[in-house]
C-alpha angles and dihedrals in degrees: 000000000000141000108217112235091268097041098232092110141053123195121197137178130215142196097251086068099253126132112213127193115205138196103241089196098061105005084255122157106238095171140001113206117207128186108082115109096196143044108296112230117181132015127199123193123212114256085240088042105236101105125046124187130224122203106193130177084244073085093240136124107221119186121205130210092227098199095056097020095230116131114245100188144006123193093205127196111019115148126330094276131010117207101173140047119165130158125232106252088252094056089236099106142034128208121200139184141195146147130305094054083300113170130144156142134249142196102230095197088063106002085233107158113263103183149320124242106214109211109228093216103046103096090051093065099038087130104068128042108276110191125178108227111170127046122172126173111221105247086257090053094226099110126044117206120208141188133198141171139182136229106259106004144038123304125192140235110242123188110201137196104244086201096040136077091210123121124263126271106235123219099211151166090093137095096208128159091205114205097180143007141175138175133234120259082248091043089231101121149020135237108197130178125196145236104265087342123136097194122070138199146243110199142182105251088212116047102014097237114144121244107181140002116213114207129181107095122108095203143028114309098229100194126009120192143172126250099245089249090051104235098108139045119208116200124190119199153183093261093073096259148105125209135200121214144181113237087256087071097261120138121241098186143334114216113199112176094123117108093208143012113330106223109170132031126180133179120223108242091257088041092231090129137040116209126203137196115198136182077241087083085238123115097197124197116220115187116243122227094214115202099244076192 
């Protein structure tokens, strides 16, 4: 699920393989997007707003024309499966993951391939199934920061150079099998959330060393995301719950009106709204105190 830059839309993708584009202002439908043939499983607006960008397990990359609804291009196939879709902050370029080690850039203009980011580890888990399930651009856009995990065993954090062909610096010293990540609006620090883990992570984005450990989930966090000021996390979780956090790991509230998992949150760009996407077919809006401090 996804607000789009000005905050007037929501995009959210569904296991029945649909895109749908909401009015975040009355619940409306403004566009159903058809053409994928699997679940979808990540969307990406533009930074100007007029494309956004679907990631399915059809293994295909599909970009929308969001004011008329029609597809303009799909980059199909790519791998098996693809988790992640996310713009460069100037719109010029897309980055996308998936499994099988599967990480790359894209001209979004012509969806003509960039470059590949070879993962260093990946031949060292080849036996078991490596997938790359966060990507987040640095507010410059000059860095890419990546997560992965594999079936069965640990995975890293890599941040990468977008302009050079150098390898990744590797925040280790931890066997994670990491199932979302995102980065804070000053790129200072990491919020990371784990394969079947109910616990998440603030990090340090430089130099990998953990800050904090938030506990208070039963069950796996499923996304984990900013305010857009930086002063709050939101988690959203298998137990049917979201929950809001100062950055020191307390919890400032836990809403619980779902009815099943919660897959996907999303703050509004003013952070004045949370949005979140549940198994119970419901995206439901939840008004945001913000610090004026």
């Amino acid at each position: 699920m996804e607000y789009s830059p000005d905050g007037s839309l929501i995009a959210s993708g569904s296991e029945d393989a649909s895109v749908r584009i909401w009015d975040s202002s009355d619940g409306s439908l403004v566009h159903e997007l058809i053409g994928h043939k699997e679940i979808v499983n990540d969307l990406s607006f533009s930074p100007d707003g007029t494309i956004l960008a679907s990631a399915s397990n059809d293994g295909s990359v599909r970009f929308w024309d969001v004011d008329d609804g029609n597809l303009i291009r799909s980059i199909d196939p790519l791998i098996d499966r693809v988790y992640n879709v996310e713009f460069s902050p100037d719109g010029n370029l897309i980055a996308i993951g998936g499994n099988k080690c599967f990480i790359e850039l894209r001209h979004v203009k012509s969806g003509i391939f960039r470059r590949s980011l070879p993962q260093p580890k990946c031949v060292e888990r080849s036996q078991g199934m490596v997938s790359t399930w966060g990507i987040d651009f640095t507010s410059d856009g000059e860095e890419i920061i990546t997560g992965e995990g594999r079936q069965g065993s640990g995975g890293s954090i890599q941040r990468w150079e977008v302009e050079e062909y150098t390898p990744p610096s590797l925040l280790e010293g931890y066997q994670v099998r990491v199932r979302y990540l995102d980065i804070s609006p000053d790129d200072t620090t990491l919020t990371v959330a784990f394969i079947g883990s109910s616990v998440f992570w603030l990090m340090d984005a430089e130099n990998g060393s953990l800050l904090e450990t938030f506990t208070g989930h039963i069950y796996r966090v499923n996304s984990v995301v900013f305010s857009p000021d930086g002063k709050m996390i939101a988690s959203g979780s298998r137990d049917k719950t979201i929950g809001l956090w100062n950055l020191d790991g307390t919890l400032i509230h836990s809403l619980e009106t779902h009815a099943d998992a919660i897959n996907s949150i999303a703050f509004s760009p003013n952070g004045s709204v949370l949005a979140s996407a549940s198994d119970d077919k419901t995206i439901i809006l939840w008004g945001v105190i913000l610090d004026t401090n």
